[in-house]
N, C-alpha and C positions, 0 to 999 in steps of 0.2 A: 504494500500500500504506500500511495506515495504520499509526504506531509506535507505540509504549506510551511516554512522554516521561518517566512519575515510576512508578515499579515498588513504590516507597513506596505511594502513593495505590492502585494498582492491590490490592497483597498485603490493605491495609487493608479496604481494600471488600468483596474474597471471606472476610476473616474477619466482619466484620460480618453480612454475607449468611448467612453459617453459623452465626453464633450467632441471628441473628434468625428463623430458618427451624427453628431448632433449637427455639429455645423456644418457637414457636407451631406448632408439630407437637407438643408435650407440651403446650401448653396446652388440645388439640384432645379431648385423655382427660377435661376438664373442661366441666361443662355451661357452653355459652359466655352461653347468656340473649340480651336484646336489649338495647340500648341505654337501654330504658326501666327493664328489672328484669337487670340485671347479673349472669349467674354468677359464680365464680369463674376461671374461666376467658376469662372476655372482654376485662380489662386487658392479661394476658400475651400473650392470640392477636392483640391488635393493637397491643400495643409489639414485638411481634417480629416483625411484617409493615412495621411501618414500621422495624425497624431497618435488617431487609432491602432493604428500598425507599431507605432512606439510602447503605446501601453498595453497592448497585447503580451510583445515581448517582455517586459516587466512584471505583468501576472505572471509568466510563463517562468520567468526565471523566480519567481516568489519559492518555488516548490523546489528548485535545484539545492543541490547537498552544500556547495558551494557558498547560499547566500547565509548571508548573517542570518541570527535568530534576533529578532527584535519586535517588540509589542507593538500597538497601535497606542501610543500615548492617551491619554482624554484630551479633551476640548477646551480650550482655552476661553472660554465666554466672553471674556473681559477683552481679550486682544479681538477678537472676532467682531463685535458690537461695536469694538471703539474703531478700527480700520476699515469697515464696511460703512458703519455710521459717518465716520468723518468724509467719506467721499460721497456721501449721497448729500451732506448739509456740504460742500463744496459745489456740486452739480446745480443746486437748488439757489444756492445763493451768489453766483460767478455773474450773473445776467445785470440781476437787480442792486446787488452791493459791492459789485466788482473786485477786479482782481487780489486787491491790496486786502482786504478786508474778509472774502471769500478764502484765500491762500491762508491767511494765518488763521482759523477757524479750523479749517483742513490739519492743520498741525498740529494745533492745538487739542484737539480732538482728540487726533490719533496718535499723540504723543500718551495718553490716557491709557494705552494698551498696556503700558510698562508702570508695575508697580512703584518703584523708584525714581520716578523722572525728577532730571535737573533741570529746572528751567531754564537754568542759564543757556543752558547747551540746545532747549528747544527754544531759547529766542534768537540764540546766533544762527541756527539751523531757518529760523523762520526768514531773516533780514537776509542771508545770501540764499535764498530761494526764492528770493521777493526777487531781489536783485539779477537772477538766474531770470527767470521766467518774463521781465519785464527785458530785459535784453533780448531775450530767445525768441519771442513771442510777439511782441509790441515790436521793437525796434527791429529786429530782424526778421521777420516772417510779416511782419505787419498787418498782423490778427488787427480783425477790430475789435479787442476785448476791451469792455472799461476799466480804467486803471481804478477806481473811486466810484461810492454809491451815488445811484443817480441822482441824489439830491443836492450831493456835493459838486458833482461833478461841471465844470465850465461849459 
């Protein structure tokens, strides 16, 4: 009988498999084209056959003698809620209170995952990713995102 040795590797694999199966069955509503004239849809239906084809071999090798044995740790609530949380109040609030305002909220947030946070460390992390992202973005790509909430804003 053969065993499962890393349950880690095993659970990894069947989500990969599902998200890759996932988005090349939605890729599949788009004309996929050929290799030569490319739809839109023919990056997505074969980065998510090869994701699938990724996490295949990962279950696969879950069972070999070879892999570590290693548990499926529990769920970390707090990092989950606050890293998922902080990007959806970034998503929601980027429009209406702009960059400067929406970015450190983001951070802020999701600095929350870590029991021990230094703020210090999440306000210097906040000012050059302010700084990062208004170069990146504003200045070189020439997004029209608002720097400042609408009411401030000139």
């Amino acid at each position: 009988m053969v065993r499962m040795r890393s349950r880690q590797d095993f659970w990894s694999g069947l989500l990969f498999i599902a998200l890759g199966a996932g988005f090349a069955f939605k890729a599949t509503s788009y004309p996929l084209g050929t290799a030569a004239q490319m739809g839109p849809g023919f990056l997505p239906f074969w980065l998510g056959l090869g994701l699938s084809g990724l996490g295949t071999l990962i279950a696969v090798l879950a069972f070999s003698p070879n892999s570590s044995i290693n548990p499926v740790s529990p769920i970390n609530w707090r990092a989950l809620v606050a890293i998922s949380g902080s990007v959806v109040i970034f998503g929601l609030t980027l429009r209406s209170m702009g960059l400067i305002v929406s970015l450190t909220l983001l951070i802020s947030a999701g600095s929350l995952a870590y029991r021990n946070v230094r703020w210090k460390a999440v306000a210097g992390n906040t000012v050059f990713l302010l700084l990062f992202s208004w170069l990146v973005f504003i200045k070189g790509l020439q997004l029209s995102v608002p720097l400042w909430p609408i009411w401030i804003a000139p």
